[in-house]
PAFIVO-827558 format. One line per field, with one value per residue (C-alpha): residue in one letter; residue number from 1; z, y, x. Coordinates in Angstrom, 3 decimals. Layout:
// residues N
r: (a; ...)
k: (NUM; ...)
c3: (Z; ...)
c2: (Y; ...)
c1: (X; ...)
//
This chain:
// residues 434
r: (x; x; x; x; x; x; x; x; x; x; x; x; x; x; x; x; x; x; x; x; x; x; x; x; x; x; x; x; x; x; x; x; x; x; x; x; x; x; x; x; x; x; x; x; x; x; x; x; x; x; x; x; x; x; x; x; x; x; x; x; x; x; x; x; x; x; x; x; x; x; x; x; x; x; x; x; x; x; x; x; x; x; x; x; x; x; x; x; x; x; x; x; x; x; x; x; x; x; x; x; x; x; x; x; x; x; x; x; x; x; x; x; x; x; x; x; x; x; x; x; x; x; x; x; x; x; x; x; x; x; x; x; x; x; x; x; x; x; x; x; x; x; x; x; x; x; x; x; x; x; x; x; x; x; x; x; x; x; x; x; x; x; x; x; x; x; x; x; x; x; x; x; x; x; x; x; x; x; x; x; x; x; x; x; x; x; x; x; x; x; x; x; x; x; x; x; x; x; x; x; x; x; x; x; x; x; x; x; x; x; x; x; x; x; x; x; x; x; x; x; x; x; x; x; x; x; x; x; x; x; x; x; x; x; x; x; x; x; x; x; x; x; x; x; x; x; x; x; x; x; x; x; x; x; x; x; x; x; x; x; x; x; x; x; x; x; x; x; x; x; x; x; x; x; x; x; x; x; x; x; x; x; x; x; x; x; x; x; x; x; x; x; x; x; x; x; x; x; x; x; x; x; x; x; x; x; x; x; x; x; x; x; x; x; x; x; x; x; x; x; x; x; x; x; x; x; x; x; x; x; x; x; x; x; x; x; x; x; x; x; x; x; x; x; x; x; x; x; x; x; x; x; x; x; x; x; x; x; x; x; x; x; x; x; x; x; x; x; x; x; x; x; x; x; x; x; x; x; x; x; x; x; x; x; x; x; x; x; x; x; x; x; x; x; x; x; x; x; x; x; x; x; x; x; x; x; x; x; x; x; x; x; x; x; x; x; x; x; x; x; x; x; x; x; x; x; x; x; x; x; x; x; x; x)
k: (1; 2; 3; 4; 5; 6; 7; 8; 9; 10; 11; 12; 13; 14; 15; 16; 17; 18; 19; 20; 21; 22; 23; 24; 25; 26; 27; 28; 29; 30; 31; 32; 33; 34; 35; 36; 37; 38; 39; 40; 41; 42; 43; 44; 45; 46; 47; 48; 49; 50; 51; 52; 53; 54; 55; 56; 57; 58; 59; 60; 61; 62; 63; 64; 65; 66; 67; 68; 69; 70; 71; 72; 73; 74; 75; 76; 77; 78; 79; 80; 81; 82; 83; 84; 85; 86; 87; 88; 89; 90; 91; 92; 93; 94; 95; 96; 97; 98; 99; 100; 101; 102; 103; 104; 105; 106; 107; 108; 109; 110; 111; 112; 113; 114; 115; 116; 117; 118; 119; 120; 121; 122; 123; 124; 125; 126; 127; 128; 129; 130; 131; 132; 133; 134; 135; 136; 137; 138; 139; 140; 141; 142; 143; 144; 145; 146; 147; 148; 149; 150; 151; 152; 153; 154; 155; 156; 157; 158; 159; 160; 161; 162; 163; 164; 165; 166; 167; 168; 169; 170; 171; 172; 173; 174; 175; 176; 177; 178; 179; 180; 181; 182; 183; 184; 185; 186; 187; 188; 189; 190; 191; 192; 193; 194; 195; 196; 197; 198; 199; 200; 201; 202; 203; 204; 205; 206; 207; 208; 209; 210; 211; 212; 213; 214; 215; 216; 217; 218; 219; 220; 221; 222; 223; 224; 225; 226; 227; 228; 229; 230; 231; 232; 233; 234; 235; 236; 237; 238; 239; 240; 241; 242; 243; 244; 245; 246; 247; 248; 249; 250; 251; 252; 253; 254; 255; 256; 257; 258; 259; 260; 261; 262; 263; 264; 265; 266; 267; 268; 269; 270; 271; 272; 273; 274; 275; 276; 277; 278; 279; 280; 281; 282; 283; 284; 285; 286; 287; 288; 289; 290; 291; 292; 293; 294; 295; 296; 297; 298; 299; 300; 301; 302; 303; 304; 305; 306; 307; 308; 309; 310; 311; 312; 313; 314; 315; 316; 317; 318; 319; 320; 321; 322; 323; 324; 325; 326; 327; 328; 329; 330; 331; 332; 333; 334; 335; 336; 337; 338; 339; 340; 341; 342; 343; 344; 345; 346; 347; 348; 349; 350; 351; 352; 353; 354; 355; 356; 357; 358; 359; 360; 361; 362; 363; 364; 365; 366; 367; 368; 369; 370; 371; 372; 373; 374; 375; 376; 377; 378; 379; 380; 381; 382; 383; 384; 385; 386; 387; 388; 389; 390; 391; 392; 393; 394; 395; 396; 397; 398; 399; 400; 401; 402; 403; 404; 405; 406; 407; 408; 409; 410; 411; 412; 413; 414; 415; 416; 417; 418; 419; 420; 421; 422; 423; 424; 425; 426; 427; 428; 429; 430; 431; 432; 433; 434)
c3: (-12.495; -12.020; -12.518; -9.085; -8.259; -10.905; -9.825; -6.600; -7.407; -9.458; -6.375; -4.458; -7.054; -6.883; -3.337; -3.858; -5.908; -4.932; -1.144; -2.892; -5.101; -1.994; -0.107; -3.278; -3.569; 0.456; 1.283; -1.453; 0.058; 3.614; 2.703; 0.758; 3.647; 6.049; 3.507; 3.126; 6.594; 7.268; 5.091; 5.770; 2.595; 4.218; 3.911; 0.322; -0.097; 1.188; -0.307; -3.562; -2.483; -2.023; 0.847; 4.007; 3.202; 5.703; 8.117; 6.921; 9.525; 9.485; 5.834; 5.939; 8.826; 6.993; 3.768; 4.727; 7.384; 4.805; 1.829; 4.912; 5.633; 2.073; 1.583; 4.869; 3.436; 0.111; 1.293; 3.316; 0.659; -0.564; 1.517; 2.163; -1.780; -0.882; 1.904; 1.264; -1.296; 1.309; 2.925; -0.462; -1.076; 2.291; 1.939; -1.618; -0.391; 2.695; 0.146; -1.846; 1.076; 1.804; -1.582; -1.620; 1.596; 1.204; -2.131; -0.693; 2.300; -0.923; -2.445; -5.153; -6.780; -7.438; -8.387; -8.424; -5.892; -8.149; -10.196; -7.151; -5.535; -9.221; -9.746; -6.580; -7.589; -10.703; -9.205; -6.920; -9.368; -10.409; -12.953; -15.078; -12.629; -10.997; -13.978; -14.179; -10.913; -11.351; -13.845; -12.342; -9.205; -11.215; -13.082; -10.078; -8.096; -10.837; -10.782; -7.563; -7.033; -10.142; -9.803; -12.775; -12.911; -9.046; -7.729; -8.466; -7.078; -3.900; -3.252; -3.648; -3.748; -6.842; -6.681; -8.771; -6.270; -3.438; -6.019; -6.621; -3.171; -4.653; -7.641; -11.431; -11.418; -8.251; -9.733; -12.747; -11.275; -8.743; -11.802; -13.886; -10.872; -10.311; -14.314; -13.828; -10.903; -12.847; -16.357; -14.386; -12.000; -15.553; -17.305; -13.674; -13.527; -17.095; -16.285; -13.411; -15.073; -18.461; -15.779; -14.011; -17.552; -18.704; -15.516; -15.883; -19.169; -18.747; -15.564; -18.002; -20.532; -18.126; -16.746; -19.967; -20.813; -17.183; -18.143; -21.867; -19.552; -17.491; -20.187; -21.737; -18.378; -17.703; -21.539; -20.891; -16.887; -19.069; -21.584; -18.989; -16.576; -19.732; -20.549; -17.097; -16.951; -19.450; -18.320; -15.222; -17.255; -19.264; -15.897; -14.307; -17.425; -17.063; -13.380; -13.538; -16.179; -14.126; -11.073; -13.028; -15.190; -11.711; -9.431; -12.045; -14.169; -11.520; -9.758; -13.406; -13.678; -10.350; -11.342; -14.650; -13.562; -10.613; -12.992; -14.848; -12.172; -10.968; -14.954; -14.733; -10.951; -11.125; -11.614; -9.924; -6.389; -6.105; -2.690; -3.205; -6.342; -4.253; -1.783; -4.969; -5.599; -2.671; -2.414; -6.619; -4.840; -2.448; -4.913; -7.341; -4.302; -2.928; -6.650; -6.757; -3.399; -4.914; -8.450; -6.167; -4.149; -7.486; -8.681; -5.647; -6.123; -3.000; -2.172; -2.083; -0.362; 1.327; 2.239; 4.249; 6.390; 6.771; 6.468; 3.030; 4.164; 5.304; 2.007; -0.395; 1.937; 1.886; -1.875; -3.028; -0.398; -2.089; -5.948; -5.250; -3.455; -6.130; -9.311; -8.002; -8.269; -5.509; -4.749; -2.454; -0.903; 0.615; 2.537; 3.905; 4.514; 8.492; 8.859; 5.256; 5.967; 3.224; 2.046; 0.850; -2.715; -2.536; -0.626; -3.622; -6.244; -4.574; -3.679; -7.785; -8.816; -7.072; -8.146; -12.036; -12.062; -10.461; -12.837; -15.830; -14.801; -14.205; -17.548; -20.001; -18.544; -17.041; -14.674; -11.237; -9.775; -8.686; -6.557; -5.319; -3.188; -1.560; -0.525; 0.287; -0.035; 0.843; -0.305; -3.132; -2.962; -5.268; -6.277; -7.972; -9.175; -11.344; -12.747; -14.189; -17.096; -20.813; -20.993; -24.449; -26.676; -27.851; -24.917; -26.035; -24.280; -23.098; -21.139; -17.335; -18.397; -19.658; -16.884; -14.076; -15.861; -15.290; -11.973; -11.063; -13.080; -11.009; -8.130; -10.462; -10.060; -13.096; -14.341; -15.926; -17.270; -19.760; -21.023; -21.949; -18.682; -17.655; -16.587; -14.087; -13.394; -11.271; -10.099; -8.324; -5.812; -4.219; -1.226; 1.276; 4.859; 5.662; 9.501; 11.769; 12.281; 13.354)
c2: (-29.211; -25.951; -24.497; -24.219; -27.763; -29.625; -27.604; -28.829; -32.426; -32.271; -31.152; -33.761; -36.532; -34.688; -35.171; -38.862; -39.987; -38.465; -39.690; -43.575; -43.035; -41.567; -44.951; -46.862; -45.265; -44.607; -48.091; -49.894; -48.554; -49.305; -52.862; -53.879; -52.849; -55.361; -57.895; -57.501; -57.837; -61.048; -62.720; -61.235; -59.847; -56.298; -56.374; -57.163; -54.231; -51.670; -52.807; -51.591; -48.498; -45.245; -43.846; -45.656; -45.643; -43.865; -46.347; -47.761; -46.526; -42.679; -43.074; -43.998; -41.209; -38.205; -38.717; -39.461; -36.577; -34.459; -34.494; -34.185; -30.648; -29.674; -30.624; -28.673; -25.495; -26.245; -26.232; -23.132; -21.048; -21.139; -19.267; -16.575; -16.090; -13.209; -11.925; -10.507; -11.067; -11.638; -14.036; -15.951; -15.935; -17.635; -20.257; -21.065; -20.886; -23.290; -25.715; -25.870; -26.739; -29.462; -30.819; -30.683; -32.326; -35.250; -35.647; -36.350; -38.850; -40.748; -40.601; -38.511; -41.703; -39.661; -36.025; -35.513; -33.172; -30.683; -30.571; -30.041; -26.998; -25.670; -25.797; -23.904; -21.511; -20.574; -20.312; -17.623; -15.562; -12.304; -10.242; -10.068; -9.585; -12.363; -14.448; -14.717; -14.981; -18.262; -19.135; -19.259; -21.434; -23.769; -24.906; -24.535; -27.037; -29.597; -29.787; -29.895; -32.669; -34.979; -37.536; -37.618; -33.642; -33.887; -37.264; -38.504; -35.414; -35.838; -39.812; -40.466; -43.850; -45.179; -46.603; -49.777; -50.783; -51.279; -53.331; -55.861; -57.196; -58.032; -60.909; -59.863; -59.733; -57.499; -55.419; -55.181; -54.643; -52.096; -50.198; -50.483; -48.948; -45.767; -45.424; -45.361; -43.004; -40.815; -40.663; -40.175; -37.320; -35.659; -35.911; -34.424; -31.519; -30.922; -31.199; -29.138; -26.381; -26.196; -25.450; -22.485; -21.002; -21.265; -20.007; -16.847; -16.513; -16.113; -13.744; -11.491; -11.787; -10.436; -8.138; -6.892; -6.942; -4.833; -2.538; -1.992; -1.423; 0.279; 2.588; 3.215; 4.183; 6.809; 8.559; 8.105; 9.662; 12.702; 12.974; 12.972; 15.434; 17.820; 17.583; 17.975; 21.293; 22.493; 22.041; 23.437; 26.508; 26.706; 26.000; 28.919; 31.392; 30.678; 31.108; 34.494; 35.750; 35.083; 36.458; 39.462; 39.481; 38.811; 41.472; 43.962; 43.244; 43.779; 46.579; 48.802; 47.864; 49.401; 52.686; 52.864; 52.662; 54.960; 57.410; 57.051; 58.236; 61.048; 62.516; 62.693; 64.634; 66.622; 69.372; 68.791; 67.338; 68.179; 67.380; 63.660; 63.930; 63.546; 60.978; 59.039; 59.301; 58.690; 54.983; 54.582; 55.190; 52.885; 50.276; 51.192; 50.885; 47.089; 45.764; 46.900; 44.756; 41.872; 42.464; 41.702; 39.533; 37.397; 37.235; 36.054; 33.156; 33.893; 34.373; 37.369; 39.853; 39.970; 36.291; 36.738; 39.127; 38.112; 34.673; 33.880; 35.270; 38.323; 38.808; 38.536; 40.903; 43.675; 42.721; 43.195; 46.372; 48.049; 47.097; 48.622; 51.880; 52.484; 51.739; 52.694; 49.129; 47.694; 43.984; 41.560; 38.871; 35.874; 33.347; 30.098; 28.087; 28.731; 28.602; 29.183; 27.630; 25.223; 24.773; 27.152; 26.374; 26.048; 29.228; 31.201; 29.572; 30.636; 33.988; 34.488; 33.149; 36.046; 38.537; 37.586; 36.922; 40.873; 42.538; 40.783; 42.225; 45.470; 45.825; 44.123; 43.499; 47.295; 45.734; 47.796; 44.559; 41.867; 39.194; 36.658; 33.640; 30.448; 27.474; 23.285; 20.280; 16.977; 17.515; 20.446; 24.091; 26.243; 29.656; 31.901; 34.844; 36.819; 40.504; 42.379; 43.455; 43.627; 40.093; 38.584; 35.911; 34.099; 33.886; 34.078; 32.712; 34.857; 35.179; 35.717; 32.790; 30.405; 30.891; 30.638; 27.383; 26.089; 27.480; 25.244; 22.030; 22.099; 21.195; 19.127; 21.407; 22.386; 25.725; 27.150; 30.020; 31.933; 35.374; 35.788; 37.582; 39.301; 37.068; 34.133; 32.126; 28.436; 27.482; 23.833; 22.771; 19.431; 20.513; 18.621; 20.237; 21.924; 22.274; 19.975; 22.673; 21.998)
c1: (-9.134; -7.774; -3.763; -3.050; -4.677; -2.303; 0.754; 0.314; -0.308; 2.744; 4.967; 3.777; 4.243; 7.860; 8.590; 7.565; 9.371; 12.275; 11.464; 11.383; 14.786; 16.842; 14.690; 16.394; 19.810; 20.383; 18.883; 20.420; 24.100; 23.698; 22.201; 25.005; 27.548; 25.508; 25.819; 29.647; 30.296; 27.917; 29.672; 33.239; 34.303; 34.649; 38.526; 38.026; 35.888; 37.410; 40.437; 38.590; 37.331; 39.751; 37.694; 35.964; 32.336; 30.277; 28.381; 25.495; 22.856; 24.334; 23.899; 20.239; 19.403; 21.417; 19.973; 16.332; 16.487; 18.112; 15.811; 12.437; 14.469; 14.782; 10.782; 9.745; 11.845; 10.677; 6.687; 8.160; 9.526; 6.037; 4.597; 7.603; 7.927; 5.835; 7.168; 10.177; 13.390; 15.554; 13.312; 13.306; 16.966; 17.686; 15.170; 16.873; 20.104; 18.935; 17.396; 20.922; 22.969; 20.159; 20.489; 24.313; 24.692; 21.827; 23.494; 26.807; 25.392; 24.978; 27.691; 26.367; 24.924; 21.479; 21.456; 17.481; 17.316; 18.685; 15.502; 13.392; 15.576; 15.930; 11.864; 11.602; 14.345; 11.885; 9.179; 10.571; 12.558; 11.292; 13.098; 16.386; 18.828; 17.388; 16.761; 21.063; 21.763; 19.430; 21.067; 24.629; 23.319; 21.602; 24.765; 26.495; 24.378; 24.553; 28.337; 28.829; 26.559; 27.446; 29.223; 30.963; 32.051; 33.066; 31.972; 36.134; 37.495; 35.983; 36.399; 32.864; 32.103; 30.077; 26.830; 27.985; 30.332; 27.802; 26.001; 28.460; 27.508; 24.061; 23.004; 23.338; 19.283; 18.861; 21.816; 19.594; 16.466; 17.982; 19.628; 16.358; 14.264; 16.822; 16.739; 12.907; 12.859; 15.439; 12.934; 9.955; 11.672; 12.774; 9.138; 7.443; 9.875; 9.278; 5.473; 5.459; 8.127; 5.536; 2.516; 4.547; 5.151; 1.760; 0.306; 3.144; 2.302; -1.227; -0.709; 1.322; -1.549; -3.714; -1.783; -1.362; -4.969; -5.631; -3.224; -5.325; -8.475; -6.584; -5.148; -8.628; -10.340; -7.651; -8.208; -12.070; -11.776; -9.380; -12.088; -14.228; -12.206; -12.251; -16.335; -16.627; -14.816; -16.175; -19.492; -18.323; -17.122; -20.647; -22.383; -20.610; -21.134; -25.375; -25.053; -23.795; -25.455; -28.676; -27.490; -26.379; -29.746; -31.743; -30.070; -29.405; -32.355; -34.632; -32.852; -32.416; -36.166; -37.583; -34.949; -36.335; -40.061; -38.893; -37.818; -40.516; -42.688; -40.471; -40.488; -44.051; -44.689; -41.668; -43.542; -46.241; -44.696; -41.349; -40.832; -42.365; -40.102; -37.106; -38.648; -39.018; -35.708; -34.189; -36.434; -34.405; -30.827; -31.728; -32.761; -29.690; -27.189; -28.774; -28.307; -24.847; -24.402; -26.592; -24.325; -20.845; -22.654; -23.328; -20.094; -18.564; -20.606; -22.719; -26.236; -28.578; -27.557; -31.165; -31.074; -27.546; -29.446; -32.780; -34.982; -36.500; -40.087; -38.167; -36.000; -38.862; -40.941; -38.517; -37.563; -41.024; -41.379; -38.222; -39.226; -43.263; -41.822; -39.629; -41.667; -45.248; -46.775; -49.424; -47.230; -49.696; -47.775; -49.689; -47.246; -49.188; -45.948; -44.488; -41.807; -40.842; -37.242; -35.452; -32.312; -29.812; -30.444; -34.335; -34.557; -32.179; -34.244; -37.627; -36.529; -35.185; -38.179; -40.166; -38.086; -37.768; -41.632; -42.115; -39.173; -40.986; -44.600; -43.175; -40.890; -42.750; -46.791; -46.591; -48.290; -49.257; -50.883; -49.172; -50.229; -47.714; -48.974; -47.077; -48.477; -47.566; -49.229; -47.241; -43.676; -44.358; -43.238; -46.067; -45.250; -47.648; -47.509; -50.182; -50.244; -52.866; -50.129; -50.676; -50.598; -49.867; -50.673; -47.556; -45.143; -41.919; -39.229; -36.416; -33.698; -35.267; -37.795; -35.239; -32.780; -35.875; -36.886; -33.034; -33.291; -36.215; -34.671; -31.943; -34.394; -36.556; -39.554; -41.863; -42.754; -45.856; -46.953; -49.461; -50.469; -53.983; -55.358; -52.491; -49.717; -49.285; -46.134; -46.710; -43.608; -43.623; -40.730; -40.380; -39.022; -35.699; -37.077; -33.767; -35.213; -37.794; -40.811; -44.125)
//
């Protein structure tokens, strides 16, 4: 049976018995009255008593309808515990005046009530300030409502002298059964009061224990705040330093071959000397835009102006007219339209593969083809360069082959005829196209 389920039955076994001792007390009262005036002993009676007792039905009705109230506010306050302090307060304070004033309709001959109003009083508090404030109404309450602290100061009437109107057996039995009704009362509260500090207990245990895991996920979300910036930072560092390699690689490489070519028909041409140069300033002044283009984090400066097909025709246009090298390009994707990232990584892909047959194959043969089947992007490109061996990896192949990770593509390549670069793409249509 769970915490809540036992609380619960404890409160009820609470209003109970206290329903059956304010029964015993309240009952007990009036029927002794009835029996002093059927058999006419009433002026004897109240000759005895300092105060006129209170009539013996308004006795029964304010006590029994008194303690109902202080149940239906106590079953109340249960629910508006959460709802406000104020809210709380009011339905304590409602719950003391029932108690006081069922406690007087009987004369103060039974002070259980108190436990019942004080169990719901901790039940409710919350905090320190609290805590005292509790404390101060509880032993207020009891006072005023025992009999022997206040009972003779306010003419109560004791519960023995209704009794003598009864037999010394029913006196005893009576007496027994309040003395019962009192022990078991104590023992429930106690009960029900060792529950609600278990069940606090443990809710501060695991508050405490979320709090731990709470603790530990914020250092592990800082630790993992800081890796993450700092493989933000490293990120950033590789992605400029292939934009910069890519733009200015591949621009200083078309100058360089340019050059190359202009050294060597100087002499002989000098008019298509400076046509030559004129396509190298051309090339030198779009990789100064691509250079500023990179480090503002933005895309080629030929794919803000044109489509990819476009931007790798006139990149591959630009980089033969200025180094001299025949550049076939054979596109079999229409329309070749992707995402922003695909398209940047296709269109770098082209260029690093030319720059690298032009620089180090001295290749002036380059074939470049693009095709699709199902969902993969192939790009191929093959020189008739030097070639070599052993390829080594540098820096414009490593940073291509991150390039194409990023997209979880693969890359392949190999030097023994020339050079050839497969690059494979799986490919999110960024348009609907026939």
């Amino acid at each position: 049976m769970s915490r809540e389920r036992i609380i619960t039955n404890l409160q009820q076994a609470v209003y109970l018995l206290n329903f059956a001792a304010v029964c015993l007390v309240a009952g007990s009262m009036a029927f002794s009255i009835f029996k002093i005036v059927d058999a006419m002993e009433a002026e004897p009676f109240l000759n005895l008593m300092r105060v006129r007792p209170w009539r013996p039905r308004s006795m029964i009705v304010v006590s029994l309808t008194g303690y109902l109230c202080l149940v239906l506010l106590s079953c109340i306050g249960q629910f508006w515990e959460h709802k406000g302090k104020y809210g709380g307060l009011c339905i304590i304070a409602g719950e003391m005046c029932l108690c006081i004033g069922t406690t007087v309709a009987m004369n103060m001959n039974y002070n259980g009530l108190v436990l019942l109003v004080v169990a719901d009083m901790v039940r409710g508090q919350k905090g320190s300030r609290q805590k005292l404030i509790l404390g101060m109404a509880i032993v207020g309450l009891y006072s005023i409502v025992n009999y022997n602290l206040t009972g003779t100061y306010f003419n109560m009437i004791p519960w023995e002298s209704f009794l003598t109107a009864y037999s010394i057996s029913t006196q005893a039995f009576l007496k027994g059964a309040l003395s019962v009704f009192n022990s078991m009362n104590l023992v429930l509260f106690i009960l029900y009061m060792t529950m609600l500090i278990q069940g606090e207990y443990r809710e501060r245990e695991r508050i405490q224990i979320l709090n731990e895991q709470l603790e530990a996920a914020n250092r592990k979300l800082k630790e993992y705040a800081s890796e993450a910036e700092k493989n933000a930072e490293m990120r950033e560092r590789n992605r400029l330093a292939r934009e910069i390699h890519d733009t200015l690689g591949h621009a200083l490489t078309g100058i360089v071959a340019g050059i190359d070519a202009c050294l060597t028909m100087i002499d002989i041409s000098p008019e298509a000397t400076r046509k030559q140069l004129e396509k190298i300033g051309d090339v030198a002044r779009q990789g100064m835009t691509d250079v500023r283009r990179s480090v503002k984090k933005l895309r080629p400066d030929a794919l803000e102006k044109f489509d990819l097909e476009n931007a790798i025709v006139k990149m591959l246009k630009d980089t033969g007219a200025a180094s001299g090298a025949d550049i076939r390009f054979d596109n079999r994707v229409r329309p070749l339209k992707f995402h922003e990232d695909e398209e940047e990584v296709i269109y770098r892909v082209v260029q690093e593969a030319t720059t690298n047959a032009i620089r180090h194959g001295q290749a002036d043969e380059i074939g470049i083809s693009i095709s699709m089947e199902e969902q993969w992007l192939t790009v191929c490109i093959k020189d008739n360069g030097i070639g070599c061996a052993k390829v080594e990896e540098g820096f414009g192949l490593k940073h291509m082959q991150e390039r194409i990770n990023l997209l979880e593509g693969t890359l392949e390549y190999g030097g023994k005829d020339g050079f050839y670069i497969i690059a494979r793409i799986p490919i999110r249509w960024g348009e609907e196209h026939e």
